[in-house]
The first five atom37 places (N, CA, C, CB, O) and aatype in JSON, in Angstrom:
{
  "aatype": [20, 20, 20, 20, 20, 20, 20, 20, 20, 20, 20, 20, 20, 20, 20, 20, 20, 20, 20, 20, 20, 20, 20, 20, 20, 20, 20, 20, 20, 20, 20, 20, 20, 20, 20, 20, 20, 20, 20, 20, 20, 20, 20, 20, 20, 20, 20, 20, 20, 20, 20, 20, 20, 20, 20, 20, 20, 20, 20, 20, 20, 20, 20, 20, 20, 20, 20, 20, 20, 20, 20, 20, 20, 20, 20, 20, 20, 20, 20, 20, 20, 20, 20, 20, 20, 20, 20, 20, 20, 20, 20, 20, 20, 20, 20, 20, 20, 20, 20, 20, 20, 20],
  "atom_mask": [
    [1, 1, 1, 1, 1],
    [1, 1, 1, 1, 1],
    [1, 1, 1, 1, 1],
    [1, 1, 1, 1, 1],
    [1, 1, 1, 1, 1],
    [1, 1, 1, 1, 1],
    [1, 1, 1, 1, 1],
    [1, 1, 1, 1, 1],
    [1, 1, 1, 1, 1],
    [1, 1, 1, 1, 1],
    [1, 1, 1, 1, 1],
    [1, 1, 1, 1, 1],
    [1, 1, 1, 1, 1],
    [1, 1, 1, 1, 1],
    [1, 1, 1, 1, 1],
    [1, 1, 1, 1, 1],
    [1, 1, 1, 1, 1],
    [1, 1, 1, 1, 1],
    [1, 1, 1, 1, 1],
    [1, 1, 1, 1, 1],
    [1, 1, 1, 1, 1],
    [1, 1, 1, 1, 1],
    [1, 1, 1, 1, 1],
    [1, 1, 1, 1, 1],
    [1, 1, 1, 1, 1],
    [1, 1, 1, 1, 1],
    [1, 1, 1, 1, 1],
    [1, 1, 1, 1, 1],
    [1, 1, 1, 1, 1],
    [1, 1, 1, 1, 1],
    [1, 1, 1, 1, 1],
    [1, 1, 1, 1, 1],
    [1, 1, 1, 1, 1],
    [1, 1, 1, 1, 1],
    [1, 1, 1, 1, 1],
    [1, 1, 1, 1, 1],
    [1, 1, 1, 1, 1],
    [1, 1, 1, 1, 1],
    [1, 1, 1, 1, 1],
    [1, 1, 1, 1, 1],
    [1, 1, 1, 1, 1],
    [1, 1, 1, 1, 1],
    [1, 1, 1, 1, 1],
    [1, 1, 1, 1, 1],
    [1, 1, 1, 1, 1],
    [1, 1, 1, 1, 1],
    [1, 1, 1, 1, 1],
    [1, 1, 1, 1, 1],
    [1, 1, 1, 1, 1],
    [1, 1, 1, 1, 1],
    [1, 1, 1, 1, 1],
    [1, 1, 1, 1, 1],
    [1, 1, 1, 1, 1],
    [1, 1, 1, 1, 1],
    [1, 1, 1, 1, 1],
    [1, 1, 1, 1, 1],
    [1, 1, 1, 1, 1],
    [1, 1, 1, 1, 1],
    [1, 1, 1, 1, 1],
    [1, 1, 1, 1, 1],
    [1, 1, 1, 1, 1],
    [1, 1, 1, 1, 1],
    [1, 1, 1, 1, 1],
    [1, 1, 1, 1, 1],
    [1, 1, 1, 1, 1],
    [1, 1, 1, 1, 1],
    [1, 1, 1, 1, 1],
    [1, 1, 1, 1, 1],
    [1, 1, 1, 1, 1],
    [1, 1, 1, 1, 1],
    [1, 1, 1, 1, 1],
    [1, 1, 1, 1, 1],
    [1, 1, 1, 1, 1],
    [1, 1, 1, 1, 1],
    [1, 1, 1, 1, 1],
    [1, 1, 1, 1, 1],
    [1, 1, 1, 1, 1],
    [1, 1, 1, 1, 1],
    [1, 1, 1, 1, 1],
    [1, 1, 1, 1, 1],
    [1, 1, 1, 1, 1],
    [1, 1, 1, 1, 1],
    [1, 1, 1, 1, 1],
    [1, 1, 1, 1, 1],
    [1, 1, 1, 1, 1],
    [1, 1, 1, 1, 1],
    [1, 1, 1, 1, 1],
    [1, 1, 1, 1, 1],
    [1, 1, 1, 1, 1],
    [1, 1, 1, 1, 1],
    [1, 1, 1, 1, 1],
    [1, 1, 1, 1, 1],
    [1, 1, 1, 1, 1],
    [1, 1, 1, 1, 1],
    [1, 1, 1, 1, 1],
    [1, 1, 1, 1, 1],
    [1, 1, 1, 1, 1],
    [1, 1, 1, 1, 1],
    [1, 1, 1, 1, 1],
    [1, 1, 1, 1, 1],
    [1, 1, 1, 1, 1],
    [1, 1, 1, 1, 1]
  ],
  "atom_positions": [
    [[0.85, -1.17, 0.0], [0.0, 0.0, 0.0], [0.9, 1.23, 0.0], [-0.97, 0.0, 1.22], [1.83, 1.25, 0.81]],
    [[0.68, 2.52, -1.01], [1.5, 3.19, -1.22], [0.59, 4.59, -0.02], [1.83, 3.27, -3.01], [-0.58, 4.9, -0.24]],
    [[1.27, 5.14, 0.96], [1.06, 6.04, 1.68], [1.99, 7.31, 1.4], [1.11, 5.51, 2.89], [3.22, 7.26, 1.38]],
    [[1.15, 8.55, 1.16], [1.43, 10.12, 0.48], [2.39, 10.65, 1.83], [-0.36, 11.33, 0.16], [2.15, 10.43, 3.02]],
    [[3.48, 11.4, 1.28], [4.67, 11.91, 2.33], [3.83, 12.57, 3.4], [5.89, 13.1, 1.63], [2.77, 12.98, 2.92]],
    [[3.94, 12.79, 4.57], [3.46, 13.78, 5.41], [4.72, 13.99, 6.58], [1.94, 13.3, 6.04], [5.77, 13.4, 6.34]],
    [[4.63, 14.74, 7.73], [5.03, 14.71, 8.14], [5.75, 13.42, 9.14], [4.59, 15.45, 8.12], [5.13, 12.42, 9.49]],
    [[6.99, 13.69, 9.44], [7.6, 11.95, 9.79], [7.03, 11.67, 11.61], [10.04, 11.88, 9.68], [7.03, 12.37, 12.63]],
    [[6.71, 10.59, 11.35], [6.29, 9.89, 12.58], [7.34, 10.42, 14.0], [6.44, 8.11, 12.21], [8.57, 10.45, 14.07]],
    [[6.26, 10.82, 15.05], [6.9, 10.78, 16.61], [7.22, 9.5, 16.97], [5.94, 11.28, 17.77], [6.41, 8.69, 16.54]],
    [[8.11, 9.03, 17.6], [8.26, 7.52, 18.2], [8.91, 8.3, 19.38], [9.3, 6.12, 17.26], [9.8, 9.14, 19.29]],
    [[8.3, 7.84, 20.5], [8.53, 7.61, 22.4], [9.22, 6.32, 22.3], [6.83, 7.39, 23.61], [8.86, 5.2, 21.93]],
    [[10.28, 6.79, 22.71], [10.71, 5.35, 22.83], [11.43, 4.96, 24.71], [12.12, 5.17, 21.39], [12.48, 5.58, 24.84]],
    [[11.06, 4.14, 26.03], [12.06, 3.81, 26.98], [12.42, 2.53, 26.84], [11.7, 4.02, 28.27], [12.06, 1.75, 25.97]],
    [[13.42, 2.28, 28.08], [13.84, 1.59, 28.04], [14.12, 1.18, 29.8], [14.64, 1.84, 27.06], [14.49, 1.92, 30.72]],
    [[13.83, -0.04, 29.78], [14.05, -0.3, 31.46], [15.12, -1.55, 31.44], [12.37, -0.82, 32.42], [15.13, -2.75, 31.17]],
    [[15.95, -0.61, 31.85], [17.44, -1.78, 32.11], [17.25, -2.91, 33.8], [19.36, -0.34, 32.47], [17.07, -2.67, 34.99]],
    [[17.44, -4.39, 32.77], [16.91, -5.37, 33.77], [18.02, -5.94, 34.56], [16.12, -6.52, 33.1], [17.94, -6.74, 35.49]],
    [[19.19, -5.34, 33.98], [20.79, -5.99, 34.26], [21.68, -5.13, 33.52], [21.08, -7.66, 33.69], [21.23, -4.5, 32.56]],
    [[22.88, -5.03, 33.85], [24.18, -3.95, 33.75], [25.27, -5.14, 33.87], [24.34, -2.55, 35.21], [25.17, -5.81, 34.89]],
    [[26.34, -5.52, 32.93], [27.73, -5.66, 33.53], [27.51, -6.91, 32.62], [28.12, -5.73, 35.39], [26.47, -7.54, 32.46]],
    [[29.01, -7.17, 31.94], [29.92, -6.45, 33.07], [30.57, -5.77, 32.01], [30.98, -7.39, 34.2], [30.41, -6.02, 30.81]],
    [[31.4, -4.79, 32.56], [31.66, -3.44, 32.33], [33.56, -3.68, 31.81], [31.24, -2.36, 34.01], [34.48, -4.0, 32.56]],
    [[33.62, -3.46, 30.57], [35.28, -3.98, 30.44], [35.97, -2.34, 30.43], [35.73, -5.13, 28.57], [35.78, -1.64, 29.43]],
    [[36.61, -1.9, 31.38], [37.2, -0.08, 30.48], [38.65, -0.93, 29.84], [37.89, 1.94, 32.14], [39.5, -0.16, 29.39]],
    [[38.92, -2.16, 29.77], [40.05, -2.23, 28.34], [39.57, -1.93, 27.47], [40.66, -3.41, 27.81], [39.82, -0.85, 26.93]],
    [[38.58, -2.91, 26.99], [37.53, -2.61, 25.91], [36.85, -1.64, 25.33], [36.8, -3.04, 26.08], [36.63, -1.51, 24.13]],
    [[36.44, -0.81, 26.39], [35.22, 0.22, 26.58], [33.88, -0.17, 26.22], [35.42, 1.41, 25.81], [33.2, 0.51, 25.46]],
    [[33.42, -1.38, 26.8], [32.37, -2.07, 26.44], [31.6, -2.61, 27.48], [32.72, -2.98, 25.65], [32.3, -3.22, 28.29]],
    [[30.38, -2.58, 27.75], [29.3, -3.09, 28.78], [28.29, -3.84, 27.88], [28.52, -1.8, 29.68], [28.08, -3.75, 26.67]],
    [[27.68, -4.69, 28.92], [26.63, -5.31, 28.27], [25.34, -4.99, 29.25], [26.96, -6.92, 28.04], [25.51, -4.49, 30.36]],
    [[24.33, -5.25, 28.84], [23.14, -4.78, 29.23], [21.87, -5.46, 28.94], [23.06, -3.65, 28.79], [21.59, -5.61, 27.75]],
    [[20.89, -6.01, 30.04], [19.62, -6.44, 29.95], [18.62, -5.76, 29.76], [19.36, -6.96, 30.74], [18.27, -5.27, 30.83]],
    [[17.7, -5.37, 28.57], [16.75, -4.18, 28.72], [15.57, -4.18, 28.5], [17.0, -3.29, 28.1], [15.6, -4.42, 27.3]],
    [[14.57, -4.09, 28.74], [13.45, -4.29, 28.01], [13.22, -2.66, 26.79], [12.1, -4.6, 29.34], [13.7, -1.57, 27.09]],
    [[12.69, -2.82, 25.95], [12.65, -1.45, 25.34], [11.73, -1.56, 24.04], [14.2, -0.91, 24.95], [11.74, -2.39, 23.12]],
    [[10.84, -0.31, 24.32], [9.55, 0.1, 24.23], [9.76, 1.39, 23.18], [8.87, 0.42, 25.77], [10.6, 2.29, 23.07]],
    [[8.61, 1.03, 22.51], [8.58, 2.26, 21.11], [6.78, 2.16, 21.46], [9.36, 1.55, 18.84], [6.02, 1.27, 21.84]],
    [[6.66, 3.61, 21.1], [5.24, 3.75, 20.62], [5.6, 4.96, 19.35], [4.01, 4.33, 22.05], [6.5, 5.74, 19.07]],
    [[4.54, 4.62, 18.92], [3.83, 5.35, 17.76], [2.3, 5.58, 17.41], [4.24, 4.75, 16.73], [1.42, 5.02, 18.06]],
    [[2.04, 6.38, 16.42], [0.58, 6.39, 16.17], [0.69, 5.75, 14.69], [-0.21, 8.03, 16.29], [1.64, 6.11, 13.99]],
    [[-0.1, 4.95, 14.26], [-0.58, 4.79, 12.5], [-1.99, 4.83, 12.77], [-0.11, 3.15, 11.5], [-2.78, 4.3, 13.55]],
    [[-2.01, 5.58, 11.95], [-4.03, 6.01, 12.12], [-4.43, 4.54, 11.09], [-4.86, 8.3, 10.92], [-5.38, 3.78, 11.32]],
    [[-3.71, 4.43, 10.24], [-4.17, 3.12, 9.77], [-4.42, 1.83, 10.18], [-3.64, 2.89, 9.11], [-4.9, 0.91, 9.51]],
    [[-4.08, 1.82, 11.27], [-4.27, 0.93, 12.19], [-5.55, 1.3, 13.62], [-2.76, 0.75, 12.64], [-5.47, 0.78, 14.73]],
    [[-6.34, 2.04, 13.3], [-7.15, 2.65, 14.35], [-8.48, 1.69, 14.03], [-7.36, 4.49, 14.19], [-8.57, 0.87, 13.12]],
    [[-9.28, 1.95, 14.83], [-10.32, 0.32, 15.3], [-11.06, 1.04, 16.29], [-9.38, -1.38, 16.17], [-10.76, 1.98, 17.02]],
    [[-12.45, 0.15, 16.08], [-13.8, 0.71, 17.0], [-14.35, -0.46, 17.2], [-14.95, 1.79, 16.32], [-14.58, -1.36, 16.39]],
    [[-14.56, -0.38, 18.37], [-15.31, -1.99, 18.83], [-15.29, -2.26, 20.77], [-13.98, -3.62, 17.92], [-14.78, -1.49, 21.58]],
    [[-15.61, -2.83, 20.91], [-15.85, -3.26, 22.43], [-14.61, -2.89, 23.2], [-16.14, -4.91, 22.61], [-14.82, -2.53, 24.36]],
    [[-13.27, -2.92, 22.76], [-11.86, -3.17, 23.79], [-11.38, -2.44, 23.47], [-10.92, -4.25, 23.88], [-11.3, -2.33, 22.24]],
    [[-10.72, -1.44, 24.33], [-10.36, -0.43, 24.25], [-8.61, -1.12, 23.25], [-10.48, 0.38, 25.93], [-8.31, -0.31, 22.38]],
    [[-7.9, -1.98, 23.28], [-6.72, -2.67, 23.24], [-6.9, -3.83, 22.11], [-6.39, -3.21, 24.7], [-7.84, -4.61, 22.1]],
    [[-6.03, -3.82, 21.32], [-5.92, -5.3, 20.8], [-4.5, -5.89, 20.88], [-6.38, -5.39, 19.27], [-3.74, -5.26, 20.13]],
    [[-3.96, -6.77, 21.47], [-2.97, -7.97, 21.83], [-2.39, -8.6, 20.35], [-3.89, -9.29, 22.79], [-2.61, -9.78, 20.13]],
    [[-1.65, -7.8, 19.37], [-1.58, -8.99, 18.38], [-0.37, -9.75, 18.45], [-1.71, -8.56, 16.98], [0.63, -9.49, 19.11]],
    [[-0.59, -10.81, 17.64], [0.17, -11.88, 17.28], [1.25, -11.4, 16.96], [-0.29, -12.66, 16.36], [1.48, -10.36, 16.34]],
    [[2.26, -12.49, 17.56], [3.82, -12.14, 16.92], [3.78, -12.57, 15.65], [5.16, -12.88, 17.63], [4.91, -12.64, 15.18]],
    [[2.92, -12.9, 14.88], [3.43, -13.56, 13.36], [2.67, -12.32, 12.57], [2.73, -15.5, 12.85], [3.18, -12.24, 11.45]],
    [[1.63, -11.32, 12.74], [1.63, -9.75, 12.72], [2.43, -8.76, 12.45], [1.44, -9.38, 13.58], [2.19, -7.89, 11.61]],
    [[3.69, -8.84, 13.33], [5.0, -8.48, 13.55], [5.26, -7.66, 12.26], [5.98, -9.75, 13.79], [5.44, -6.45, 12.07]],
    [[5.23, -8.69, 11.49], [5.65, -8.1, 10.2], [5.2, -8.04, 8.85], [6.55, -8.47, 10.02], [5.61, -8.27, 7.71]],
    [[3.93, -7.54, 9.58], [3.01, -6.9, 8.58], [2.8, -5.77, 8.52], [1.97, -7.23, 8.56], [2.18, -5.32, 7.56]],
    [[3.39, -4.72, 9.83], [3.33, -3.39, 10.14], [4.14, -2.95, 10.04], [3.02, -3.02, 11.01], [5.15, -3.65, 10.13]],
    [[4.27, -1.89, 9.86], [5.31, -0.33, 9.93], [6.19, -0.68, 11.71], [3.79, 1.8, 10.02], [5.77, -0.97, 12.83]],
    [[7.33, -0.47, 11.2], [8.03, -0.43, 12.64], [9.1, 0.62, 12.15], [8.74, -2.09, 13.32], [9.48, 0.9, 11.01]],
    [[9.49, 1.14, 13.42], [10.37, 2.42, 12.93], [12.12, 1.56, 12.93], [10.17, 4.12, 14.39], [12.14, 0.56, 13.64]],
    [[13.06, 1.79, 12.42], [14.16, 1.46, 12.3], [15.13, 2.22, 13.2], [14.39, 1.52, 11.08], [16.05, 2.87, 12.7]],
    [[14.94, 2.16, 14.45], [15.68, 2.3, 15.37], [16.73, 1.79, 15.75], [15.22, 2.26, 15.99], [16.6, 0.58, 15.53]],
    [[18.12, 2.07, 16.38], [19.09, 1.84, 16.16], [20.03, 2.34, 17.42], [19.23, 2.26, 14.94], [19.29, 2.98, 18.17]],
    [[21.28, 2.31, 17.91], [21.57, 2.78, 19.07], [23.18, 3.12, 17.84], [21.43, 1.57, 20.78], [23.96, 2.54, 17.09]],
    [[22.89, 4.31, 18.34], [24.56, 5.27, 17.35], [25.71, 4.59, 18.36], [24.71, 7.83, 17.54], [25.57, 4.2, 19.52]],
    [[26.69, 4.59, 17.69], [28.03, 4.05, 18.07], [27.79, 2.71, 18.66], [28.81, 5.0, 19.1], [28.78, 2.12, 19.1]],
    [[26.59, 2.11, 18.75], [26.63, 0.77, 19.08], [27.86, -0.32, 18.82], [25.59, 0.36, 18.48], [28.46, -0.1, 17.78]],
    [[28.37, -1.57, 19.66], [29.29, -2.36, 19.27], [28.63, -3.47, 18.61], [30.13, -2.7, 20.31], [28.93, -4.05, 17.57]],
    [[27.32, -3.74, 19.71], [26.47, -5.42, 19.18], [25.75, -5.13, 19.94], [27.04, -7.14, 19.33], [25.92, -4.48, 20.97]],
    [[24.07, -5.98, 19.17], [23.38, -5.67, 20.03], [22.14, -7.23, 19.4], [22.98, -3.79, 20.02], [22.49, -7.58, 18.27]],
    [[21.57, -7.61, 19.66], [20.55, -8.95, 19.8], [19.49, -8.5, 20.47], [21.1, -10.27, 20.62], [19.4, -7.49, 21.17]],
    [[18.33, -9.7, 20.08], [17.3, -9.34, 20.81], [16.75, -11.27, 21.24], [16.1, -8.12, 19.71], [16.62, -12.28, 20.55]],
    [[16.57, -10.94, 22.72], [16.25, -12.07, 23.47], [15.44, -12.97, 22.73], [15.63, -11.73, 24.66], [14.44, -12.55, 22.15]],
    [[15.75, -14.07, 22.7], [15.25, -15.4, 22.15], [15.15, -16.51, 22.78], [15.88, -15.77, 21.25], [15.09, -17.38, 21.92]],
    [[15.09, -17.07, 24.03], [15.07, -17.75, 24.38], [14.36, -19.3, 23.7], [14.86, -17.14, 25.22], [14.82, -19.86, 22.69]],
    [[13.57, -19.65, 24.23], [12.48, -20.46, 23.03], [11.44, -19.64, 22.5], [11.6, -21.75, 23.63], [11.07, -19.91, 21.36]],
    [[10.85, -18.61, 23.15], [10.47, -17.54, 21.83], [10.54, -16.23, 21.86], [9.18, -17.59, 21.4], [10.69, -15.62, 22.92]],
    [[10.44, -15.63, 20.64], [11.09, -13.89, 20.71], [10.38, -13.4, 21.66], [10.91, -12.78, 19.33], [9.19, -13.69, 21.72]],
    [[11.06, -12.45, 22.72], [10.16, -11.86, 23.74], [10.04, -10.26, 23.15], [10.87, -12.02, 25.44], [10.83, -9.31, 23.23]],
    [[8.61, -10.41, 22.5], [8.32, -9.65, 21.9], [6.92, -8.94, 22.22], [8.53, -10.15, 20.88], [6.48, -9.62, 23.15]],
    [[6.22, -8.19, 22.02], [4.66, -8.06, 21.67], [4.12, -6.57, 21.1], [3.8, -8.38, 23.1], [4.81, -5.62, 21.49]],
    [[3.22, -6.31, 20.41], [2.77, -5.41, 19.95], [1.32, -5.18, 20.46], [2.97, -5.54, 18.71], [0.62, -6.16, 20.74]],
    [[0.97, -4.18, 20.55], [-0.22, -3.64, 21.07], [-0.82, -2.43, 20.61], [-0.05, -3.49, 22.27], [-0.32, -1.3, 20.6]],
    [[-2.4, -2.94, 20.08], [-2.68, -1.6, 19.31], [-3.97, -1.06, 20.61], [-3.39, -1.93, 17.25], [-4.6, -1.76, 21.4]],
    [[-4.02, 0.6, 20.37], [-5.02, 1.06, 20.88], [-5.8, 1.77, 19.55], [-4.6, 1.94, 22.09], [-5.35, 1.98, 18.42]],
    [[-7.36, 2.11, 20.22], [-8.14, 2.6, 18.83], [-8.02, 3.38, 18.54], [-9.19, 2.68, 18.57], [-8.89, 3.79, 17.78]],
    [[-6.95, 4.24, 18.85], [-6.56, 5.69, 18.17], [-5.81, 5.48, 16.76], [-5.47, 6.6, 19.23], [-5.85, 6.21, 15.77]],
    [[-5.1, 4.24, 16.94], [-4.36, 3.75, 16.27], [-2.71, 3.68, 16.71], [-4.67, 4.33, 15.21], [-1.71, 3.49, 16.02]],
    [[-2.81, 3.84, 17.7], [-1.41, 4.04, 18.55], [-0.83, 2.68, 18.71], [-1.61, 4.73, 20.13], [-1.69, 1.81, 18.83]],
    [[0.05, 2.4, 18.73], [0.92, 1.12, 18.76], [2.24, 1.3, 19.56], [1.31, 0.69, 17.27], [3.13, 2.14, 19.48]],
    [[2.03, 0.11, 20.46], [3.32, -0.51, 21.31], [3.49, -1.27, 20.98], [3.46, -0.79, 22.49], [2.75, -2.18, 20.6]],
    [[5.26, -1.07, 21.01], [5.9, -2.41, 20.39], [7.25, -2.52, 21.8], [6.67, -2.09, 18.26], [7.88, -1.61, 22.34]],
    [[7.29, -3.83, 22.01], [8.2, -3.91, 22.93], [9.34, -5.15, 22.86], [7.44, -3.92, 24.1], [9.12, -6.0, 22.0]],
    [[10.15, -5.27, 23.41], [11.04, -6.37, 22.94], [12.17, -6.1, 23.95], [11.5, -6.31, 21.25], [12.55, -5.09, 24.54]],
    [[12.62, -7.61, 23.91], [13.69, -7.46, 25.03], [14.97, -8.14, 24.78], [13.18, -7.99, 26.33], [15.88, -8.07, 25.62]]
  ]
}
């Protein structure tokens, strides 16, 4: 679906660090546990109906707009996988979307 230029999307983005360390200053390198959270609005995604919330599917994932966020001067960075991506997206009927991942 082809969508007309407008102005570029706000993204809120935190982040709640679940673990720190360890910390090399040979290196200049730390590692870090985080959970971290983006919102946005896509009005194209906005909805009327009984629940204020919809819970979608991780196989969803990637059918939507996600912003390409990135951490500058980064060394490495992964996203938790254990036996499954700890992931989830969440729409409200404004069309606002959380996306979170850890």
């Amino acid at each position: 679906m082809w969508i007309s230029a407008g102005p570029p999307a706000v993204i809120e983005v935190d982040i709640m660090v679940r673990s720190m360390g360890p910390i090399s200053e040979v290196d200049m390198t730390y590692s870090m546990d985080c959970y971290f959270r983006q919102s946005w609005v896509d009005r194209r995604l906005a909805f009327s109906g009984a629940q204020d919330t919809l819970a979608l599917s991780i196989s969803m994932l990637g059918r939507i707009w996600k912003p390409d966020t990135y951490f500058y001067n980064g060394k490495q960075s992964y996203l938790h996988t254990i036996t499954t991506p700890n992931k989830f997206v969440r729409l409200y009927q404004d069309g606002r979307v959380l996306y979170s991942s850890r």
